[in-house]
LUMDOPA-868366 format. One line per 3 residues: their letters; for each residue z, x, y of N, C-alpha, C. Coordinates in steps of 0.2 Angstrom, whole numbers. Example, Ala and Ser with C-alpha at 12.3 -4.5 7.8 and 13.67 -1.06 7.14 Angstrom:
AS = 39 66 -28 39 62 -22 39 66 -16 | 35 64 -11 36 68 -5 39 64 0
This chain:
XXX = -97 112 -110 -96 113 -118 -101 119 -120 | -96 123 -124 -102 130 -124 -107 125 -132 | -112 131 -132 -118 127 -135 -115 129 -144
XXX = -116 126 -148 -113 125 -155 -117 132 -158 | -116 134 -161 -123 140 -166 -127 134 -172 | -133 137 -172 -136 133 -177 -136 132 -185
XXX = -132 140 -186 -129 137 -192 -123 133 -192 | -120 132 -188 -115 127 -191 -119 118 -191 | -125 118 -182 -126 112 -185 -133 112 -191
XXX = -133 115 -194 -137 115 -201 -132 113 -206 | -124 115 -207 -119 111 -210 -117 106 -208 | -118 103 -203 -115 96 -202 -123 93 -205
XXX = -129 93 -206 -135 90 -205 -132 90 -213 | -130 97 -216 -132 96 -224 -127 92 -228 | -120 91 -224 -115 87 -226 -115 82 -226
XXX = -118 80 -220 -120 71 -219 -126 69 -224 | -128 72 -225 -135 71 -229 -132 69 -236 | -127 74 -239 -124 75 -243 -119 67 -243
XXX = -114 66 -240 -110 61 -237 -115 54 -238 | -120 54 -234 -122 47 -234 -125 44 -241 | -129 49 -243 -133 49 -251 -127 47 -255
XXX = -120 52 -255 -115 50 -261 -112 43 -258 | -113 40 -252 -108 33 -250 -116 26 -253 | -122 29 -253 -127 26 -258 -126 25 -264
XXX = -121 31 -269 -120 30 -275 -115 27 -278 | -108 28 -270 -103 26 -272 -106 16 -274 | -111 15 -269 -110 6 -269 -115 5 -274
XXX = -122 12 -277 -125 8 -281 -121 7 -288 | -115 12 -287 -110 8 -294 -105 3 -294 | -107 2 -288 -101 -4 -287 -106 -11 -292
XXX = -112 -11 -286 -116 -13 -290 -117 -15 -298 | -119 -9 -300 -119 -8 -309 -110 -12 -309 | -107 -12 -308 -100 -15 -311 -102 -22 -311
XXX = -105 -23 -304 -103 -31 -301 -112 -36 -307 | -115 -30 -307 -121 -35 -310 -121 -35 -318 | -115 -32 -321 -114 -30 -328 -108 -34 -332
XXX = -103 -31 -327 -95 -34 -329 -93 -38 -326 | -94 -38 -319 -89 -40 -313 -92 -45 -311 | -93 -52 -312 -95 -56 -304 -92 -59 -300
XXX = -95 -56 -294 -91 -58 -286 -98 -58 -283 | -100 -64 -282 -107 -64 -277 -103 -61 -270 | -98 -63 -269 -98 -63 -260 -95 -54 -262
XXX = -94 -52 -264 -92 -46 -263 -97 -41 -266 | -103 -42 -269 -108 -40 -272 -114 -40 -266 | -112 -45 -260 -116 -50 -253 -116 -41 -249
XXX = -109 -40 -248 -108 -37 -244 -107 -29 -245 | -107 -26 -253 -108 -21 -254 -116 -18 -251 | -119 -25 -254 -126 -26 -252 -129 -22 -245
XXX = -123 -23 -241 -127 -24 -233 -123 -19 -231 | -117 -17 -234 -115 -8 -232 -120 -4 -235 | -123 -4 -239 -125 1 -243 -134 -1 -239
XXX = -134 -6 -236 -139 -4 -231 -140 1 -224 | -134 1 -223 -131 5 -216 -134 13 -218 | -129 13 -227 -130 20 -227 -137 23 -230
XXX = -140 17 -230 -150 21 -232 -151 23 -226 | -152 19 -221 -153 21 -213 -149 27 -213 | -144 30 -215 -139 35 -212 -144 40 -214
XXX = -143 40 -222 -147 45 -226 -155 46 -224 | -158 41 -221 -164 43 -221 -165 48 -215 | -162 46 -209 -160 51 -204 -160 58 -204
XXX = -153 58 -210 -152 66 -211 -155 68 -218 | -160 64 -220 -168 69 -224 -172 71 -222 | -174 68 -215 -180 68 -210 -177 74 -205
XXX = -170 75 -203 -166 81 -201 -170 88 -206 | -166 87 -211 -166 93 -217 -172 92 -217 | -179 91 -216 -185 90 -216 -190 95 -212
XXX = -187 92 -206 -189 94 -198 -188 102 -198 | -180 104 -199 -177 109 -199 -178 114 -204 | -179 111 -208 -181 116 -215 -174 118 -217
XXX = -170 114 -217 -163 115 -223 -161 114 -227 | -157 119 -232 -159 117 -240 -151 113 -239 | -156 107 -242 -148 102 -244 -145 105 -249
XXX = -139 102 -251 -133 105 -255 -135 107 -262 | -136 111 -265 -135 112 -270 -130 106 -275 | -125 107 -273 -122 99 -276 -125 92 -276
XXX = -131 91 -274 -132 85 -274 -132 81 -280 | -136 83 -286 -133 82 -292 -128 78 -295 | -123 82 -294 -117 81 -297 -111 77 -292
XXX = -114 77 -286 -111 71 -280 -112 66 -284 | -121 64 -284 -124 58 -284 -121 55 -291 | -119 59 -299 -116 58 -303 -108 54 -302
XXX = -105 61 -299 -100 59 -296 -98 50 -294 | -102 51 -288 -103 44 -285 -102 38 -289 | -108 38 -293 -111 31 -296 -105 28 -302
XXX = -100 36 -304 -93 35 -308 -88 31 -303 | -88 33 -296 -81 32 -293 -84 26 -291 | -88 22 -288 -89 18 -289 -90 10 -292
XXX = -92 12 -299 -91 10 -304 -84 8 -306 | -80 14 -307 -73 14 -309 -69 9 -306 | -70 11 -297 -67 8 -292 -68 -1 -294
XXX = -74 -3 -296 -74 -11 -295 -72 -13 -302 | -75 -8 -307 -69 -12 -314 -60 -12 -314 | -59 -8 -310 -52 -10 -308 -50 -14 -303
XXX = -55 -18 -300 -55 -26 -298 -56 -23 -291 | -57 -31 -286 -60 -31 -278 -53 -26 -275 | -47 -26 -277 -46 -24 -272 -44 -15 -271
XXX = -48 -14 -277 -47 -6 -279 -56 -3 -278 | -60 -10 -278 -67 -7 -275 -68 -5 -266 | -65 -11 -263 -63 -12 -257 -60 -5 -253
XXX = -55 -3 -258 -51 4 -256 -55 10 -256 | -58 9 -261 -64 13 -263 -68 15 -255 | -72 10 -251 -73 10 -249 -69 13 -239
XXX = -62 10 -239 -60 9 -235 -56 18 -234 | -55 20 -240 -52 27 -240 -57 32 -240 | -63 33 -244 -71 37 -240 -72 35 -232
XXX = -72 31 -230 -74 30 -224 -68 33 -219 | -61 32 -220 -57 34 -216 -56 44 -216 | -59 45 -222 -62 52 -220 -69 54 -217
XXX = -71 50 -219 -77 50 -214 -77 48 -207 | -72 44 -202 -73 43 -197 -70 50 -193 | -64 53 -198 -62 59 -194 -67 67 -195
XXX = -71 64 -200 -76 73 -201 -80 68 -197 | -82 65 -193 -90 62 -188 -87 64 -183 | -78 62 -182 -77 63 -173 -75 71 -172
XXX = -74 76 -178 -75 81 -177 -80 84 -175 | -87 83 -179 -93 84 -175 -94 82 -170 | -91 76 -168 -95 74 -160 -93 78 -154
XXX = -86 82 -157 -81 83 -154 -84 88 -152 | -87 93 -156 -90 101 -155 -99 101 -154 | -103 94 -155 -110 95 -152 -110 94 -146
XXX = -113 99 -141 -116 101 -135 -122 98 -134 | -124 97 -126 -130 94 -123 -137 96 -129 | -137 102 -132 -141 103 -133 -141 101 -139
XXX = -140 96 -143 -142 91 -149 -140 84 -146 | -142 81 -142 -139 77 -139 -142 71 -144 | -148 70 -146 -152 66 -151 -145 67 -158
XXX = -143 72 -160 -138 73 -167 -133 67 -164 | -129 71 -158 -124 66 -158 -124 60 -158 | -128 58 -154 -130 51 -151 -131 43 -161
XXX = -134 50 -165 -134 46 -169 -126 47 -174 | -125 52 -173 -119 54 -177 -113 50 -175 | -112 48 -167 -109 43 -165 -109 36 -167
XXX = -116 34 -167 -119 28 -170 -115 25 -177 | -116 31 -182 -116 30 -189 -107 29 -191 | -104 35 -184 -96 36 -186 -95 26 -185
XXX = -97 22 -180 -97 15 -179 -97 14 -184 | -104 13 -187 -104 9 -195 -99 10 -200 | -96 16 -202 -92 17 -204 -84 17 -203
XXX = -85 14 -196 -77 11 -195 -77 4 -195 | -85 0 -195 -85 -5 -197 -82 -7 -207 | -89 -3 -208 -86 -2 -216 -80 -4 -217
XXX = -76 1 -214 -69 1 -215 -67 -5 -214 | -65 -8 -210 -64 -13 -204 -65 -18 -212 | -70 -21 -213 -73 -27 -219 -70 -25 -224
XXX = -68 -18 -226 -64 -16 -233 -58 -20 -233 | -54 -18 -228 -47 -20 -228 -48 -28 -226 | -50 -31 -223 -53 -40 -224 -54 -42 -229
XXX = -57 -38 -234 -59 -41 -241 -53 -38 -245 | -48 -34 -244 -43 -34 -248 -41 -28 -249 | -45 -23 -244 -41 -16 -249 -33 -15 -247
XXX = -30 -11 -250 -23 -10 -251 -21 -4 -251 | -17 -1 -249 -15 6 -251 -5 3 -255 | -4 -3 -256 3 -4 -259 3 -1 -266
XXX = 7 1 -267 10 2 -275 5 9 -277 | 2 6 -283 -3 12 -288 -8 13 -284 | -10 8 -280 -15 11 -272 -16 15 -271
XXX = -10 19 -268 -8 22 -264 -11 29 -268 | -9 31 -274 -12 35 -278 -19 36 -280 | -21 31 -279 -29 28 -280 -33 32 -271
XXX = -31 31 -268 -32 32 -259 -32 39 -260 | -26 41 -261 -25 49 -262 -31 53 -264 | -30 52 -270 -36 56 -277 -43 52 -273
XXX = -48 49 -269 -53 47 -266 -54 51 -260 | -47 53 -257 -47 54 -250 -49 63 -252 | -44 65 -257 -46 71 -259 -53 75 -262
XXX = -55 69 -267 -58 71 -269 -67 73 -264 | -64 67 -257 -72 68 -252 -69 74 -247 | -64 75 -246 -64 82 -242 -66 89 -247
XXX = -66 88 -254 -67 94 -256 -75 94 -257 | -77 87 -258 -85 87 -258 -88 89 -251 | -85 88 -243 -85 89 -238 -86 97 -237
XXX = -81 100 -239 -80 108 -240 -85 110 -243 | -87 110 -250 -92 111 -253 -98 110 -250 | -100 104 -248 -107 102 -245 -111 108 -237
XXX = -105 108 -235 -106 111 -229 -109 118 -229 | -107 124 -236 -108 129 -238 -112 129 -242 | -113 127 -248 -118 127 -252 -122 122 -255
C-alpha cells in the first residue's frame, strides 16, 4: 500500500474529531429532550452509554489534533449547535425517530471509517488500528438503534434521508475547513 500524504491524514483526524464531538451533541440533545419532555429511562440508559463510546472517540482525535498541531474545523461551532437541535428534534418526535437518529449518522459513518482504513498505510498503523476499533463501536450503535426501534417505514424514510445528507455535507466541509 503506497504511503497516504499527510495532508489528507490531517483530514481524516480533523473530520473524526469533528464527527465524534457532533455524535456528543447529537446524544447530549437527546438527553435534553429525554430529561425535560420525554421520559424513557431505558432509552435515556442507553443513550447514556453510546454517548460514552463517543467521549473515548473524541478524546482520541483531540489529543491527535494536539500532538499534530491541526487546526480542527472551523465549523466546530455551528456542528455542535447543529448537533444538540437534531438530536433534540429527533427524540421529540418520539423513540423511534431518536433511534433513527442515531442508526442513519452511524450508517454514514461506518462507510466514511471503512474508507479511511481502506487508504491508511503501515505508516499510521496506531490511526487505523483505532480508526477500526471505533468504525466497531459505531456499527455497534447502529446494531442497538434498530433493536430499540429505529425504522426507516413511511415518513422515516424522509427523516433517514435529510440526516444521512445532512452528515455527508458536514463530512465534506469538515475535512477542508
Amino acid at each position: 500500500m503506497t504511503k497516504i500524504n499527510n495532508k489528507r491524514v490531517e483530514e481524516f483526524i480533523r473530520v473524526d474529531h469533528a464527527g465524534e464531538r457532533g455524535a456528543i451533541k447529537i446524544y447530549e440533545g437527546q438527553l435534553l429532550a429525554l430529561n425535560t419532555f420525554i421520559k424513557d429511562d431505558s432509552l435515556k440508559k442507553t443513550i447514556e452509554e453510546m454517548k460514552e463510546h463517543e467521549k473515548e472517540h473524541c478524546e482520541f482525535f483531540e489529543n491527535e489534533i494536539k500532538k499534530r498541531n491541526i487546526q480542527p474545523t472551523k465549523f466546530l461551532p455551528l456542528w455542535d449547535l447543529l448537533g444538540v437541535g437534531l438530536g433534540f428534534g429527533s427524540t421529540l418526535l418520539g423513540k423511534k425517530a431518536a433511534m433513527l437518529c442515531t442508526a442513519s449518522v452511524e450508517e454514514v459513518i461506518d462507510k466514511h471509517y471503512l474508507d479511511q482504513i481502506n487508504q491508511l498505510g503501515n505508516d499510521e498503523k496506531n490511526l487505523k488500528k483505532k480508526i477500526t476499533k471505533f468504525r466497531e463501536d459505531e456499527i455497534h450503535h447502529k446494531d442497538i438503534a434498530y433493536d430499540k426501534g429505529a425504522t426507516k417505514k413511511g415518513a422515516y424514510s424522509i427523516l433517514d434521508k435529510i440526516i444521512k445528507t445532512g452528515s455527508k455535507i458536514a463530512i465534506n466541509i469538515s475535512e477542508k475547513i
